[in-house]
Structure formats: C-alpha cells, structure tokens
C-alpha positions as CSV (number, residue, x, y, z in Angstrom):
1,X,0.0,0.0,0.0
2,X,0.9,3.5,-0.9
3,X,0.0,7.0,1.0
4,X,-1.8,8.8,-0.9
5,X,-0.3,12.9,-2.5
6,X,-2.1,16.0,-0.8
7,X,0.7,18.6,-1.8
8,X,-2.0,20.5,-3.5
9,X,-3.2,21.2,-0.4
10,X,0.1,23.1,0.7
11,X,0.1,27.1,0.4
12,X,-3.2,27.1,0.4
13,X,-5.5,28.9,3.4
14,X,-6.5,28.0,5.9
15,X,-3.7,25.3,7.2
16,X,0.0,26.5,7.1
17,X,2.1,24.2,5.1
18,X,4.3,23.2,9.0
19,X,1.1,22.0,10.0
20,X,-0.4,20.1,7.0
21,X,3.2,18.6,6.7
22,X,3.3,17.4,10.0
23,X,-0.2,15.7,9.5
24,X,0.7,13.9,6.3
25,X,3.5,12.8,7.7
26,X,1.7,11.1,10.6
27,X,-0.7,9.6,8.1
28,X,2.1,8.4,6.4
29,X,3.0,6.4,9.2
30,X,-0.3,4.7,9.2
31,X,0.0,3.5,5.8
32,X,3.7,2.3,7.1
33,X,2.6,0.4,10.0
34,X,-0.6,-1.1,8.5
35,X,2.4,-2.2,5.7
36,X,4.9,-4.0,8.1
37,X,1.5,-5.3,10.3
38,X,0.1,-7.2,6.7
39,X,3.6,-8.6,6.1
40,X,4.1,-10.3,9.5
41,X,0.3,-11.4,9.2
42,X,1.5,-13.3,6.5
43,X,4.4,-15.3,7.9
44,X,3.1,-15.4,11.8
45,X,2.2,-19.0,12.8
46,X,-1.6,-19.4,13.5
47,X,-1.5,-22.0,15.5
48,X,-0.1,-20.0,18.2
49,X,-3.4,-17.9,18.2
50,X,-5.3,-17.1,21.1
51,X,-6.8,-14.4,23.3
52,X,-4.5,-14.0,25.9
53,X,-1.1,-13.4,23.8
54,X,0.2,-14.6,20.3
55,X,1.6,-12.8,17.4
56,X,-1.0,-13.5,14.9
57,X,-3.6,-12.3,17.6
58,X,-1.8,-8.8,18.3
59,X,-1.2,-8.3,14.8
60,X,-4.8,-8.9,14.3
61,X,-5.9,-7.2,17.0
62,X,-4.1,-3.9,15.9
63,X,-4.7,-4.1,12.0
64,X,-7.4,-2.1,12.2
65,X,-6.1,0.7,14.1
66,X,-3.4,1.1,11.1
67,X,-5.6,0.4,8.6
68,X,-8.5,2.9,9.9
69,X,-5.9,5.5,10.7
70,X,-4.8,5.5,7.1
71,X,-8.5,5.2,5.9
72,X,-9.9,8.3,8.1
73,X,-6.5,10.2,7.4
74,X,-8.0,9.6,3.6
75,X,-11.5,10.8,4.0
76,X,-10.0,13.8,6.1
77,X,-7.6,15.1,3.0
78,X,-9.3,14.1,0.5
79,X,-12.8,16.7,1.3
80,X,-10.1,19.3,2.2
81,X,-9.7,22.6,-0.1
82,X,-9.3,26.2,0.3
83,X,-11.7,28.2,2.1
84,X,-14.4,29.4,0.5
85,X,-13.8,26.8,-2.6
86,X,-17.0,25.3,-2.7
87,X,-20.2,25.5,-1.1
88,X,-22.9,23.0,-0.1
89,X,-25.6,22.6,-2.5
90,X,-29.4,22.8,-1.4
91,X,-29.8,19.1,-1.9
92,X,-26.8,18.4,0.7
93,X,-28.2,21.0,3.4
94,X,-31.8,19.4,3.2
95,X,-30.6,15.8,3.4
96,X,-28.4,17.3,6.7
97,X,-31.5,19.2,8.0
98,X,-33.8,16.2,7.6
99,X,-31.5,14.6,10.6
100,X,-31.0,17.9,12.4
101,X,-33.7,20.2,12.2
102,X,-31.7,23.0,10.5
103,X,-28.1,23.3,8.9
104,X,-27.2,25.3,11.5
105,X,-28.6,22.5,14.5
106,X,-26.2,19.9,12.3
107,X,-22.9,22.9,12.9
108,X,-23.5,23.2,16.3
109,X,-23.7,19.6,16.8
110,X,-20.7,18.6,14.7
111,X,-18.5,21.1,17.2
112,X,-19.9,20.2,19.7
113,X,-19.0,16.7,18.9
114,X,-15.4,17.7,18.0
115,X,-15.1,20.0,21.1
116,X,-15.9,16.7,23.6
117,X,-13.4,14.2,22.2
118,X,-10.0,13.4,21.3
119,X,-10.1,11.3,17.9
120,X,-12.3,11.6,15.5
121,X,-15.9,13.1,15.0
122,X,-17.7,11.9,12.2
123,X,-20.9,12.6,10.2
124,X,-21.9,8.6,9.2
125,X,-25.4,7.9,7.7
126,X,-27.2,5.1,9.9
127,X,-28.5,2.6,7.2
128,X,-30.8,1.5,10.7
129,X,-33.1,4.9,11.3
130,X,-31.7,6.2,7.4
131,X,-30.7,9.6,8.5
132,X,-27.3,11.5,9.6
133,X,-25.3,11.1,12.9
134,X,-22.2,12.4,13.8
135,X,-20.7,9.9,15.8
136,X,-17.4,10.2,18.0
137,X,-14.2,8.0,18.0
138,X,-12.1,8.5,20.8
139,X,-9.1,7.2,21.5
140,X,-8.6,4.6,19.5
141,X,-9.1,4.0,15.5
142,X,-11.3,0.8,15.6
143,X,-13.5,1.5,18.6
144,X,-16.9,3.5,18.9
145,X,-18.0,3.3,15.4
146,X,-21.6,2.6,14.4
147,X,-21.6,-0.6,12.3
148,X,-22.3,-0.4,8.7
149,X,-22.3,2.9,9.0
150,X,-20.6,4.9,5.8
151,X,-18.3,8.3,6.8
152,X,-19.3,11.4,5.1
153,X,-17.2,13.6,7.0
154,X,-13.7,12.9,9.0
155,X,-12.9,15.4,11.2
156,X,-9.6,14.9,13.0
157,X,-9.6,16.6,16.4
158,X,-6.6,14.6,17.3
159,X,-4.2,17.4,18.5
160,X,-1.3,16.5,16.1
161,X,-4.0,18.4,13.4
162,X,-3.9,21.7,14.6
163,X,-1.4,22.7,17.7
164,X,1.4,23.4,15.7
165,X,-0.8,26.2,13.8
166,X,-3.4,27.0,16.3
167,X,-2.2,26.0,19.8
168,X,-5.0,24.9,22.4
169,X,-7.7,27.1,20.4
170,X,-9.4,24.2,19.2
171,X,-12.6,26.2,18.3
172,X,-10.4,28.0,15.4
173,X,-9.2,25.2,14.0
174,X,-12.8,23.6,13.6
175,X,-13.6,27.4,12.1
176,X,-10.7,26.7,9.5
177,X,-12.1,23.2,8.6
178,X,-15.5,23.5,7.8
179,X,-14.5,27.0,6.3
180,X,-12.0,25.0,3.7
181,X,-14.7,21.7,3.1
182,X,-14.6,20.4,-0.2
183,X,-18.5,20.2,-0.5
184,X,-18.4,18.6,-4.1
185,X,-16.4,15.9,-2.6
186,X,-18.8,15.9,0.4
187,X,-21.9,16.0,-2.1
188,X,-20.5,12.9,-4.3
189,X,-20.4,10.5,-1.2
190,X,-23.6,11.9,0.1
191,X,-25.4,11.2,-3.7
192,X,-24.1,7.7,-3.4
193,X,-26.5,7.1,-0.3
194,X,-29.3,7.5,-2.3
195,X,-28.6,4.7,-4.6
196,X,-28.6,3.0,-1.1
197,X,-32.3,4.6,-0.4
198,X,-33.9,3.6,-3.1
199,X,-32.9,0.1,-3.3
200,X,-33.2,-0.6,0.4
C-alpha cells in the first residue's frame, strides 16, 4: 500500500504548510505500520493464536487501528480545499436538516462533537433509522464506530492536526475546517446514499 499525494493542499488557506506537513507525515505512518503489520500477518504461525497473547492475535488485534488510521486520514484530505472553494448545494443542506432540524442545528452539533473528544468526529449515515449522525471515536481507531455505517465527513480533532498552527484554540481550528470543506467531494459521497435509499 501506498499513502496517498495532498501537496495541493500546501500554500493554500486556511492550514499552514508546518502544519499540514506534520499531518501527512503522521498519516504516512499509518500507511507504514498497517504495511509492516500485513507482512508479518503473512508469515506469523496461526497456530499460536489465542486471546491471551500470540503474534498472529496482536497483529490482528491492531490491524485495524493502522488500517483505519490510514482510511480516516484519507476521508480527512481528500474533502479538504481552500476556504471558500465550494459550497454545499441545497440538496446536501436538506438531506443534513432532515437529521437535524436545521443546517445550523447539524454545525453546532458537529463542534460540539469535535469540542468533547480526542479522535475523531464523524458525520456517518445510519443505514438503521436512514438519517445522519455524527458519531465520535475517541481514543482509539477501531472502537466506537456505528456498524455499517458509511463516513461522510472525518474530522480529526486529534491534536497533532492543529497545535502546531493554532495551539489549544481548538474552536479556530474547527472554524478553519468547515470553512476549507470540499463540498463537491462531500456531495459525491452523500449522492451515493441514495442509490442505497432507493434500493433498500
């Protein structure tokens, strides 16, 4: 596996290029671990495995923390843009009022998610009650996430994404992330529910 290019993200407001370095170079490491963790998967002995202790296990046990890391890393970059880039389509802030009452009710939410965790808040459509959530991760990659749930939006509140730019003031680096929201990317995996809808 390969980490994916951002450098098109560099020089461009609202992240600094120190900071968005920093970050890819963490995400990089994901995509390094989750490497080195597939290759020993494939010579550890499995019939050493158990659930005390056993190097197939802990290699199976942390695969998915690698191999979300790199994934949310992914979804993070990849709606990222400059600010003011794009903007969210009526069809996108109806689908998000539907779950929340009013765009706004879903912005407030969504930082107030972000502003209660370390890790990750999310906006994941529930295929149960078909509507939006944002849902938290904290601490670790593979725990706390609905199941079967698609992300629509990563937002890392981890503080390797924003102290070396904006300290401890947390509340302007979620500012400078929905302000710099790739909403045609964010509208593309949204549309792709439907097809869900309609056939479920």
């Amino acid at each position: 596996l390969k980490p994916k290019h951002y450098e098109h993200l560099l020089g461009g407001a609202p992240f600094s290029k120190p900071q968005l370095s920093a970050h890819f170079k963490l995400y990089e490491g994901y995509v390094k671990k989750l490497n080195a963790i597939l290759e020993k998967l494939g010579k550890a002995d499995r019939a050493g495995a158990n659930y005390s202790f056993g190097e197939y296990s802990e290699l199976k046990r942390r695969e998915p923390v690698a191999y979300n890391g790199m994934g949310r890393h992914e979804l993070y970059f990849d709606a990222l843009g400059r600010v003011g880039r794009t903007r969210p389509d009526d069809a996108v802030k109806d689908r998000i009022a539907e779950s929340y009452g009013s765009w706004n009710g879903w912005i407030k939410d969504m930082k107030a998610a972000a502003s209660s965790c370390h890790g990750w808040a999310l906006l994941v459509f529930d295929p149960v009650e078909k509507k939006l959530k944002t849902n938290m991760v904290q601490s670790e990659h593979h725990v706390g996430l609905f199941a079967n749930t698609p992300i629509l939006i990563a937002l890392d509140v981890w503080e390797h994404a924003y102290t070396i730019q904006f300290g401890i003031n947390k509340a302007d680096y979620l500012k400078a992330f929905f302000d710099s929201l790739d909403w045609e990317v964010v509208q593309q995996r949204i549309a792709a529910l439907r097809v869900g809808d309609s056939s479920s």
